[in-house]
N, C-alpha and C positions, 0 to 999 in steps of 0.2 A: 086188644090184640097183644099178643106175645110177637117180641123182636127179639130172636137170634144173631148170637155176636161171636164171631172164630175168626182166629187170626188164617184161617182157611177159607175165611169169608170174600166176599167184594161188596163195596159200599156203591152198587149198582144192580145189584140182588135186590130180592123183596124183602130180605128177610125173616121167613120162615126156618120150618126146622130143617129143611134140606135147603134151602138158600139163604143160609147167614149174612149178616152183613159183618164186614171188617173191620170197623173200628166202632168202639164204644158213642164216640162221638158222632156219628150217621145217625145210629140209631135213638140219642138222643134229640138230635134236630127234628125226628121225623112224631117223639112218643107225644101223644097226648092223655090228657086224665082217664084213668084207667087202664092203661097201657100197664105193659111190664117188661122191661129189657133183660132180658137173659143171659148173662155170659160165660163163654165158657175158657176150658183150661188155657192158656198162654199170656205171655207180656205183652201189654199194650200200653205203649210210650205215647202217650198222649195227656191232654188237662182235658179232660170233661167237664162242658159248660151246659148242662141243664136249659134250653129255651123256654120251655113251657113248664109251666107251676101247674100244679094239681089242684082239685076244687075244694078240697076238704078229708078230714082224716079216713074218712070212708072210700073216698075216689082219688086216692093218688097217681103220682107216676110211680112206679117199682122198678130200680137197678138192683139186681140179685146176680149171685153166680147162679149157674147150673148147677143140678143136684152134685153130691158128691165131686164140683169139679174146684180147680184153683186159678182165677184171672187174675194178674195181676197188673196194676195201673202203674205205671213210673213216672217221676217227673223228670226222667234222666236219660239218655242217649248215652249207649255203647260208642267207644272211641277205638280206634288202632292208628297204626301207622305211625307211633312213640320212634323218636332215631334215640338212640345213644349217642350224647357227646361224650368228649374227649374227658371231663371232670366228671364225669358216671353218672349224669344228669340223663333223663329222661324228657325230650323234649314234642310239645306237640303246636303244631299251627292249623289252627282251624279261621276260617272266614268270618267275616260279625254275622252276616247272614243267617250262620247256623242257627242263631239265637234264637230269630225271630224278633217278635216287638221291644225286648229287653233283655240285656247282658246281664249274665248272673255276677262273673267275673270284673263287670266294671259296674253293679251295684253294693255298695256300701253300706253295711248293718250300722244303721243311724236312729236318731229318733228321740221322740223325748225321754226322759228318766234312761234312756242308754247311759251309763258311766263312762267303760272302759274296754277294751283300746280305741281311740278316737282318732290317732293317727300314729302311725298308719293304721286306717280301719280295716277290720275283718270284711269281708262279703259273702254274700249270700250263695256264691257257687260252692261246690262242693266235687272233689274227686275219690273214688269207690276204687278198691281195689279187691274183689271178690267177696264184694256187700262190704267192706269194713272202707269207713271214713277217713280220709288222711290228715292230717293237722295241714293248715294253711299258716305260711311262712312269712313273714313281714318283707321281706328279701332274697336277693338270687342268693349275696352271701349270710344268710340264715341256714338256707338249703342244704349248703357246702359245709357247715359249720361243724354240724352234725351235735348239735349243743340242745336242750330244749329246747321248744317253739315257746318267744315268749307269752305268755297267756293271762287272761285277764285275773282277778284276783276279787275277795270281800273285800266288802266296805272295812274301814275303822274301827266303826263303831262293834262291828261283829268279833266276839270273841272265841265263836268256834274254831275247833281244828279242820283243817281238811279230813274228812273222815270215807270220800274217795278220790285218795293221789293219784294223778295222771299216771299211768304207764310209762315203765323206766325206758319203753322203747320208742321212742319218739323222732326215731328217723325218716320213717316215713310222711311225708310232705310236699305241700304244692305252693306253686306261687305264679300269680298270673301277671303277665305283661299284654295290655290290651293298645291296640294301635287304632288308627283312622279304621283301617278295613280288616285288620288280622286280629285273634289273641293267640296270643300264644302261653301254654302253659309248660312249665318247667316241674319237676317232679323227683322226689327221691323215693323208688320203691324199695331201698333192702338188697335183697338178694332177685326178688319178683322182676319177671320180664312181665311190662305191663301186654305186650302184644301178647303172648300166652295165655293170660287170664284174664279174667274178667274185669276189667278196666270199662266204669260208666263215668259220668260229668252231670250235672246239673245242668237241666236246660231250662226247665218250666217252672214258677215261681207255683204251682198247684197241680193237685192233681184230677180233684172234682169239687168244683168251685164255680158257681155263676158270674160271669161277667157283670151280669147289673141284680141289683136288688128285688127282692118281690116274688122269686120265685119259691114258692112254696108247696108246701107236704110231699114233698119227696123221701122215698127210703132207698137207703142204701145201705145191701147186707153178704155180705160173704165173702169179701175180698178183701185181697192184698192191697198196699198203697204206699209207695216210697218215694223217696229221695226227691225232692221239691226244693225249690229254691226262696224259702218262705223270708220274707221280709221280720226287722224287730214290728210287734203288735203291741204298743202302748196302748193306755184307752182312751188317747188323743190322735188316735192316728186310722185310716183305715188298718182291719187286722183281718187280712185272709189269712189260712191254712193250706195245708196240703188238702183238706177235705172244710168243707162247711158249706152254708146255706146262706151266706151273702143277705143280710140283713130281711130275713125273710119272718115263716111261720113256719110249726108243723114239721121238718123234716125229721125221720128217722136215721141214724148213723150205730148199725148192730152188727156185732157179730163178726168184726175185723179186724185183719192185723194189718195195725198204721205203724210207721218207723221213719226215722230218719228223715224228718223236717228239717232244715237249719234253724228256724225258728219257731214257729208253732204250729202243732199237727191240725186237731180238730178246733176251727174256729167257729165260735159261737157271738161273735163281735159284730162292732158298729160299722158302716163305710164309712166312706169321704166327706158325704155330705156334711156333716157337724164338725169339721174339722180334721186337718191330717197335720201333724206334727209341730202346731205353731209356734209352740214353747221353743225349743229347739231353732227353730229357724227364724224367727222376730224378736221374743222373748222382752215381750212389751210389756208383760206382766207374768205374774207367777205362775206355774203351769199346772193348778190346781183351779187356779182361774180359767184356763181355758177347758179344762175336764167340767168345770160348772157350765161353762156356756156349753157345752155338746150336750150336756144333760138337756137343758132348755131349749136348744135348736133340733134334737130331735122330738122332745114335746110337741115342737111348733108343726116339726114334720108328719106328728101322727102317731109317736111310739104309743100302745096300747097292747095290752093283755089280746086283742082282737087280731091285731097286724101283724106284731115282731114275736118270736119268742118260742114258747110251747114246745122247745122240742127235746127230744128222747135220745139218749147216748148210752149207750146199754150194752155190755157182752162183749167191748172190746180190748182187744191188749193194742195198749199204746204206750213205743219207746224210743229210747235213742234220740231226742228231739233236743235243739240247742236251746229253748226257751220253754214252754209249754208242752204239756201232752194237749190239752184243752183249754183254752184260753176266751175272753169275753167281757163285752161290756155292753150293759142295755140288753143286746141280743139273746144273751143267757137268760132272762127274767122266765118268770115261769117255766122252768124245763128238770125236766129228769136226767140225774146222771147217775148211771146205777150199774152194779158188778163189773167195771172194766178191773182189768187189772195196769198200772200204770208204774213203768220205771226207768233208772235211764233217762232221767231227763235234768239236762243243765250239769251234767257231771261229767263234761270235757273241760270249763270254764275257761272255752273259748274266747267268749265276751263276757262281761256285765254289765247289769242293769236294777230296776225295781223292778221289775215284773216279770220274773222269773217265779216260776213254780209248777209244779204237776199240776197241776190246777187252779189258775188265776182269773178268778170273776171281780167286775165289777159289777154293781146294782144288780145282782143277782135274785131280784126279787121273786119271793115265794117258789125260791127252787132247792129242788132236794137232791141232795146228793149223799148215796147209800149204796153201803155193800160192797163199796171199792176197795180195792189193796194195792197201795200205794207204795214205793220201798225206795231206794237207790235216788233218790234226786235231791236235788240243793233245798225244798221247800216242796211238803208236802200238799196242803192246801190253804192259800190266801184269798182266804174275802176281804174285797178293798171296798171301800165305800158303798151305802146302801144295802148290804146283805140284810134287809130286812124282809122277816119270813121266810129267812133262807134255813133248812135244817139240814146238819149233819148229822146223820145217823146210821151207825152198825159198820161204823170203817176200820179197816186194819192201816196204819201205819206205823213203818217200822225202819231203821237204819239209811234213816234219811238226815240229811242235814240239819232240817228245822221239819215237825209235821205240820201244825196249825200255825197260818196268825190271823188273826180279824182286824181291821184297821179303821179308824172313823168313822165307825158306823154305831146307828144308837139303837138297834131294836126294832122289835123282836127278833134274833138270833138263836136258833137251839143246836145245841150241840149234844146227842147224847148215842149211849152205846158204842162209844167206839172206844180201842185199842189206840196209847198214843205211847209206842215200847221205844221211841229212840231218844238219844241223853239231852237232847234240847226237842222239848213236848212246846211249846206255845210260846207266841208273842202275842200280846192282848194290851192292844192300845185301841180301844173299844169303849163300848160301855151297853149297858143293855141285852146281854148273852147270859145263854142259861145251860150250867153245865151240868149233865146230870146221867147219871151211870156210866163214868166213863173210868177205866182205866190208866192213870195217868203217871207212867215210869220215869220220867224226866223233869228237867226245869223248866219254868215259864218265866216271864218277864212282863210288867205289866205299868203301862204310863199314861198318863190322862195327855192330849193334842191340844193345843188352846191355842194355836198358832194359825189354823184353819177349819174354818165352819164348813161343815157338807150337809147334803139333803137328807133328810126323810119325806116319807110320803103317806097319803092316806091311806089306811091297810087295804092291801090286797090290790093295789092301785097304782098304776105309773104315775099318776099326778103330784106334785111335790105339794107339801103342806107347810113346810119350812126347810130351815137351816139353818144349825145349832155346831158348837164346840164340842168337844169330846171330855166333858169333864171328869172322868174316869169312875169306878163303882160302878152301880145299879144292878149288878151280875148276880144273878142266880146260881151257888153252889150246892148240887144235893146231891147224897148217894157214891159222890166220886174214892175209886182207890187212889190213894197216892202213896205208891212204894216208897221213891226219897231212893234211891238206890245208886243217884248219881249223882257226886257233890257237885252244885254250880259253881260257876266261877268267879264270879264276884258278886259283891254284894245286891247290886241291883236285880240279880236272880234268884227263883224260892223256886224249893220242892215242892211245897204246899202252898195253901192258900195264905201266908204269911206275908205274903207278895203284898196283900191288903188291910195291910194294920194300917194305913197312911186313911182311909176310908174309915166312915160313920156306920153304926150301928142301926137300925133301923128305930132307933128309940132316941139315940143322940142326934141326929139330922134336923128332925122340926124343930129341937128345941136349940141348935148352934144358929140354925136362921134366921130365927125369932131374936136371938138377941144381937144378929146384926142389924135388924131396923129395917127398916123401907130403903135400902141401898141397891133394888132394883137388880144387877147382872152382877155385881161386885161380889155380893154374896156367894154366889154361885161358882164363881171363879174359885172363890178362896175356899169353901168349905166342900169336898168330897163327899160325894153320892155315897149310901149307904151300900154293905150287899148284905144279903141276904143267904145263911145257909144251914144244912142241917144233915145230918146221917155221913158225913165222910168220913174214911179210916185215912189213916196216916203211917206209917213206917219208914223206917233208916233218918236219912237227914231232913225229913217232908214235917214241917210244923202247918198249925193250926192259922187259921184268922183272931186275933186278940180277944172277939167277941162271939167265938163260936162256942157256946157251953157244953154241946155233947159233944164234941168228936172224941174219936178214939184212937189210941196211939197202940199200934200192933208190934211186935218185936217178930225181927227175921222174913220180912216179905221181900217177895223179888221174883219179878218176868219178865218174859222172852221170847219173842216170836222171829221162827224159822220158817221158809219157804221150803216145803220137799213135796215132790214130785205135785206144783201147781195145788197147793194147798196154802194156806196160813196157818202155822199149829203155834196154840200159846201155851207156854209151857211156865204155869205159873206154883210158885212155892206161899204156902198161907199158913200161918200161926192157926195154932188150934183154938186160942180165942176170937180167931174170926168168925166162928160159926156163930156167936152169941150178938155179933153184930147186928142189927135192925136194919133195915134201911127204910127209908119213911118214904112213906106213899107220896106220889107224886103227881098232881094230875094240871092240864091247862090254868084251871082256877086259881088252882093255888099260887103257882109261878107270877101270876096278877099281869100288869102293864109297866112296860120301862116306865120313866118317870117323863119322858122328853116326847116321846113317839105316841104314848097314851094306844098300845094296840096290844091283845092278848096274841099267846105264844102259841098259837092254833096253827092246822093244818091252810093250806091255800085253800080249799074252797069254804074254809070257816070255820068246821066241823073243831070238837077237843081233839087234842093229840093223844093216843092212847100208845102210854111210856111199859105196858105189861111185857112187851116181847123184847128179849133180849138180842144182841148182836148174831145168836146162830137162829133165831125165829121163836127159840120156847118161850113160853110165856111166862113170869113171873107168880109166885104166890106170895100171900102177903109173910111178912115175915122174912124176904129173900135178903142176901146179903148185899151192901153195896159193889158197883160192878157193872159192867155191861155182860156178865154172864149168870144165869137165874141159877144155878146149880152148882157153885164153887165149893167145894169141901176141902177139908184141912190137910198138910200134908203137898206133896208134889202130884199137882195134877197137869195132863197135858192133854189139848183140846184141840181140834179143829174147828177155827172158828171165819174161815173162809174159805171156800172151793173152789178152785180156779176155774177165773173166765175164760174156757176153750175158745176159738175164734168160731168154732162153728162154720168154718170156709164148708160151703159146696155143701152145704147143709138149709 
C-alpha cells in the first residue's frame, strides 16, 4: 500500500491519494513491509519513529518524497512572542511542557572523551534565526558583553592553525535560564526583530530515529532534515542522530539534505545496552576499557554480519552539524557509504572532544566508503578501532583541518585513490594499512600505541580473535603522489614516507628478532614492524622511507582542489619527468596479510580487489603513472574528479 502524507492532510483519513494523512508519523505507525509512505511538499515538525521493520532488502518499508516535491522533517518548533528588554535583550518564556519528554536547554553536551567546556557546559538546544544558528552564551552577562562567545579550542598536542576562524560577528546569541516549570530564553539578535523572522528552537533530540532497536530495512529518500537536538555520541555511549536506524540492519538513507544536528546527523552507532557513558560518570577504569566491554557485550548480545549493520548511505549532502555528519560504532560494520557530499562539520568549535569528524566509525568492519567529497570540517575521516576490511576509495578531501587518521587498528585497511589536498593529509597511529594511488599534498604523522591493546577479528567476521598493541609499521606504500608542498611543522611530521625510517625493512625484521632470542612480547615491543613500498613519486619537501630504493624525486609538483558549481576540480601541476614514472602493478596478493590479523586486503564478500579504476572510474593500463588518476600528463592539468551529490529531493 502507498500512504499519502500533506500537511493538508488528517491523521484520521485513510490515507490515499486524495485522503492524505498529516503527519509523517501516523503514517508510520500504520506501514507495514511493503508499504511505501509518500510525502509531500511542507514542514513537518515532528521525530519519526519507525514501528515496524521490514522483512528484508526486497520487502522493505519506503519513506520517500513525492515526485518532484520538497518535505521537510524539523526537529524544531517556530517560537514568537520575543519582548524587548530594557538592555536590548530579547527575551522568551516558554513552559517545560513544551519540550515534552526532554529539555534540550537543560540537557548538557556531556560524555566520555568530551574535553571542553565542561562548566559551564554547552547544550544540546539550539536557536535559528532564519536557518542560521546562534552561538550559545555561557551568561546573561556574556550576552551583554558583546565580546566573543567563549569557545572551545584543540587539544595541546595539536599544532595546526585554525584554518576556519569563527566569524568576527558574534553577537548574535542565546542563553538559557531553566526553572522548576519555565525556561526562559534570553537572546541577542543584532539588528533582527526575532518576531519578524523566522526564529525556530530546538525541541526534539531527532528527527527519524526508532525508539527501540531492531527495526530494520527501512529506506529513506528525498528529503529535507534539520535542526535536532542530538546528544555528544561517543562509542561508549548510546549515539542517536537526527536520522539513523537505532542498532538495526538494512536501512537505506539516499538522496537528502541533513543539516544542523548539534551533534551528529546520520547515526550508524550502538544503543544503551552495552553501555552509556561510564567512563565519565564512574571512571573505575580507563575508558578504553569500557569501549572493550561494549565490544564483548554486544557479542554476547548477537552483533552479526546477519542482525546489525548492512547499511547504505549514499547521495547525500550532509552539513553544518557540531560533531559528525555520520558517526558509528559496531552499527557501521558491513555498510556502504558512498557519493555524499559532506562539510561544515565541527567548525563553529563550540565544544570539544575525540570524536569529532566528517566521518567517525568505530569497528567499521568490512565497510566501504567511496566517492565522497568531504571539505570545510575539523577531521576528514577517522577510523577508530577495528577498521578492518574497511576501504577507502576514490575520495575527494580537501581544506579541512585534518583529512585522514586511522587509529589502533591492525588490518587489513585499504586506503586508495583518493585526493588528500589539505596541508595536514594523515594521522596514522595504526598499523596494517595499505596505501595505494593516492594523491597525498600534505603532512602525516605517524606513532606506534603500546599503551592499549584493541581487537581484531576473524576476517570478514564480528567475532574477535584477539587483542594486540599497535606496534607501528606493517603499512603498505605503493604508487602514492607525494607533492611535499606544505612544510610540516615540526619534526615529528613528514611529507613523505620518511615518517618511517624509525621501522624495519622487510629484510631487517626476521633477522633483528632473531637476535633478540626467545624473549617472547619484549621483542616485539622494542623492534618495529617492517613496511613495505614501491612506485611512489615525491616532490617539494616529501622525502622517501630510508629503505625505499626506487622512489622518485620529481621537481615543481603541486595541487589543488576547488569546489565550483558542485563539482571537485583538481587542478594539478607535474614535471615532465613524471610521464616516465612506472607505477607497479598492484594487486590483493601481493599486498599479502598484516602481520597481527593474518587476513588479505580483499573485497568483503572475499573476492581480490581490483585497484585498475581510478578515482573518476577509467580504468588504468599497465604502465600508468602513480596517482589516483590513470591519465595525468605533464604540464598543468585540471580535472573533474568528483560530481556533486545533488540531493535528488522529490526525485
Amino acid at each position: 500500500m502507498i500512504y499519502h502524507v500533506s500537511p493538508q492532510g488528517s491523521d484520521r483519513a485513510s490515507g490515499d491519494a486524495r485522503h492524505p494523512l498529516r503527519t509523517i508519523s501516523r503514517a508510520a505507525a500504520l506501514a507495514v513491509p511493503g508499504d511505501t509512505v509518500r510525502v509531500h511538499t511542507g514542514v513537518y515538525r515532528e521525530w519519526v519513529k519507525p514501528a515496524c521493520s521490514g522483512l528484508s532488502d526486497t520487502c522493505r518499508i519506503v519513506f520517500e518524497a513525492a515526485p518532484g516535491e520538497h518535505p521537510v522533517i524539523k526537529g524544531s518548533e517556530q517560537v514568537t512572542g520575543w519582548v524587548r528588554e530594557a538592555d536590548g535583550l530579547w527575551r522568551l518564556t516558554l513552559p517545560n511542557s513544551f519540550f515534552g519528554d526532554g529539555n534540550p536547554y537543560d540537557t548538557p553536551i556531556e560524555g566520555d572523551w568530551l574535553l571542553e567546556p565542561t562548566e559551564p557546559p554547552r547544550h544540546t538546544g539550539q536557536v535559528y534565526l532564519n536557518g542560521q544558528p546562534l552561538y550559545e552564551a555561557s551568561s546573561r552577562e556574556e550576552l551583554l558583553s558583546h565580546q566573543p562567545v567563549s569557545l572551545g579550542r584543540k587539544p595541546d598536542w595539536d599544532p595546526r592553525p585554525v584554518l576556519h576562524p569563527h566569524p568576527e560577528e558574534t553577537v548574535r546569541r542565546w542563553f538559557a535560564q531553566v526553572g522548576e516549570h519555565t525556561t526562559t530564553l534570553l537572546a541577542s539578535f543584532g539588528e533582527e526583530n526575532p518576531n519578524e523572522a523566522l526564529t525556530e528552537i530546538n525541541v526534539r533530540p531527532c528527527c527519524f530515529y526508532p525508539e527501540r532497536p531492531g527495526v530494520s530495512y527501512i529506506t529513506v529518500r528525498g528529503f529535507e532534515m534539520a535542526q535536532a537536538a542530538t546528544p555528544w555520541a561517543p562509542p561508549t555511549a548510546n549515539q542517536p542522530g537526527l536520522i539513523g536506524p537505532h542498532w538495526s540492519r538494512g536501512w537505506i538513507i539516499e538522496n537528502n539534505d541533513l543539516h544542523d544536528a548539534k551533534a551528529s546527523c546520520v547515526s550508524l552507532g550502538k544503543d544503551e545496552t552495552t553501555g552509556h557513558n561510564l567512563y565519565s560518570r564512574f571512571g573505575r577504569k580507563p575508558g578504553y576499557e569500557y569501549q572493550m566491554e561494549a565490544v564483548f557485550r554486544a557479542l554476547q548480545a548477537g552483533w552479526s554480519r546477519e542482525t546489525v549493520g548492512g547499511h547504505i548511505v549514499r547521495n547525500n549532502v550532509i552539513h553544518d552539524c557540531g560533531q559528525n555528519a555520520i558517526v558509528g560504532h559496531m552499527g557501521c560494520a558491513f555498510s556502504l557509504i558512498e557519493h555524499n557530499h559532506i562539510y561544515n562539520i565541527a567548525n563553529r568549535y563550540e565544544y570539544f572532544g575525540h570524536e569529532i569528524a566528517g566521518i567517525k566509525f568505530h569497528a567499521a568492519l568490512d565497510t566501504v566508503i567511496r566517492q565522497n567529497c568531504i571539505h570545510d570540517c575539523t577531521l576528514g575521516i577517522w577510523l577508530d578501532w577495528e577498521a578492518q576490511g574497511t576501504r577507502v576509495t576514490g575520495n575527494t578531501l580537501f581544506d579541512n583541518d585534518r583529512d585522514l587518521m586511522v587509529e589502533v587498528t591492525h588490518g587489513p585497511c585499504l586506503v586508495d585513490n583518493n585526493v588528500l589536498a589539505s596541508p595536514y593529509a594523515m594521522d596514522n597511529c595504526a598499523q596494517g594499512t595499505a596505501l595505494v594511488h593516492n594523491l597525498i599534498c600534505g603532512w602525516t604523522r605517524h606513532h606506534r600505541v603500546m599503551e592499549r591493546a584493541t581487537p581484531y577479528h576473524f576476517p570478514h567476521s564480528t567475532q574477535v580473535a584477539g587483542v594486540i598493541f599497535t606496534y607501528g609499521g606493517d603499512d603498505r606504500l605503493y604508487n602514492n603522489l607525494f607533492t611535499g608542498q606544505y612544510m610540516p611543522p615540526e619534526e615529528r611530521f613528514h611529507a613523505g614516507t620518511d615518517g618511517y625510517n624509525a621501522c624495519t625493512t622487510p629484510e631487517e625484521y626476521p633477522l633483528l628478532l632473531a637476535q633478540e632470542g626467545n624473549t617472547d612480547n619484549a621483542k616485539y615491543e622494542k623492534i618495529m614492524q617492517p613496511v613495505y613500498l614501491g612506485g611512489n613519486a615525491y616532490a617539494g619537501c616529501a622525502a622517501p622511507f630510508r629503505g625505499e630504493t626506487d622512489a622518485v624525486r620529481l621537481q615543481g609538483m603541486e595541487a589543488q582542489v576547488t569546489l565550483r558549481e558542485n563539482q571537485a576540480v583538481l587542478r594539478i601541476t607535474l614535471p615532465e619527468q613524471a610521464a616516465s614514472v612506472q607505477a607497479v602493478p598492484v594487486s590483493t596478493g601481493q599486498l599479502g596479510m598484516p602481520r597481527c590479523v593474518e587476513a588479505p586486503y580483499d573485497n568483503p564478500d572475499g573476492t581480490p580487489v581490483d585497484f585498475a579504476p581510478d578515482i573518476t572510474g577509467r580504468r588504468r593500463t599497465d604502465g600508468a603513472v602513480p596517482g589516483p588518476v590513470a591519465e595525468l600528463r605533464s604540464g598543468v592539468q585540471e580535472l573533474v574528479i568528483w560530481q556533486g551529490a545533488g540531493t535528488g529531493l522529490g526525485q
